[in-house]
N, C-alpha and C positions, 0 to 999 in steps of 0.2 A: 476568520473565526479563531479560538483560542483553543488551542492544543489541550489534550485531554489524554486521560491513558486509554480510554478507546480506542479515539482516532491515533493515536501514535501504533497502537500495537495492531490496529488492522493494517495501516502506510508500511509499518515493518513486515508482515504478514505477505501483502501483494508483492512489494517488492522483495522478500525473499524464494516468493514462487518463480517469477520473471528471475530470478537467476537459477530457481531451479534447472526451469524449463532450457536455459543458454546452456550451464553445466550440462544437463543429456545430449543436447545436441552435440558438443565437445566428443565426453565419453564414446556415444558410440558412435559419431564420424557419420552423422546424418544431419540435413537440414530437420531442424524442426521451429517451426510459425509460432516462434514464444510468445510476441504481440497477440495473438488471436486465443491462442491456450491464456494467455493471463489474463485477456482480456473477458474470457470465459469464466475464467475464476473470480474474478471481481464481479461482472453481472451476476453470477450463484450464491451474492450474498445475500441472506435475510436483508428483506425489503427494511423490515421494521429497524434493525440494528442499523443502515444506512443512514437513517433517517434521524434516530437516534442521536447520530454522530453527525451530522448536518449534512452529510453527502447525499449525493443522486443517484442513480444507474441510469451515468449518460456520460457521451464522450471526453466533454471537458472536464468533471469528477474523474475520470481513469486516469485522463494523461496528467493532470495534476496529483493525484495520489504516486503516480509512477515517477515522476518528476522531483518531487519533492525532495531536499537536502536534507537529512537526519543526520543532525551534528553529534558529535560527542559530547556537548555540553548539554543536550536535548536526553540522551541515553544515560547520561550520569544526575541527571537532575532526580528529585523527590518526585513523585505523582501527582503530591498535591500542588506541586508548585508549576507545571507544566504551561501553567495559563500565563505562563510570559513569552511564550513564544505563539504564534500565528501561523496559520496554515492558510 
């Protein structure tokens, strides 16, 4: 499918939670289950906005949203112009 500023800033959004979630664990010198916490957060989104954006709430949509390379040339691009690249 073709990148959109949706889908870009929700893919930014998960994965800057999953580094939240590693950053605490750091911080305060505890294990914490980032996969399961982020995997939370991503199932907690509005069904409707998923959908919206062509995703699911289901395993293969996570590991691909988590997955995903977000280039610099992706983050410096126009909005409107985002549909040159594929998700």
């Amino acid at each position: 499918m073709e990148m959109n500023k949706g889908l870009l800033n929700l893919i930014i959004m998960v994965q800057n939670y999953k580094q939240l979630k590693l950053d605490e664990g750091l911080f305060y010198k505890k294990g914490i289950d980032w996969w399961n916490e982020t995997k939370g957060y991503y199932f907690n989104i509005d069904m409707d906005l998923m959908h919206k954006l062509g995703l699911n709430k289901n395993l293969n949509d996570f590991d691909h949203v988590l997955s995903y390379k977000i280039t610099d040339e992706m983050e410096n691009t126009e909005y409107s112009e985002l549909g040159k690249f594929t998700f």
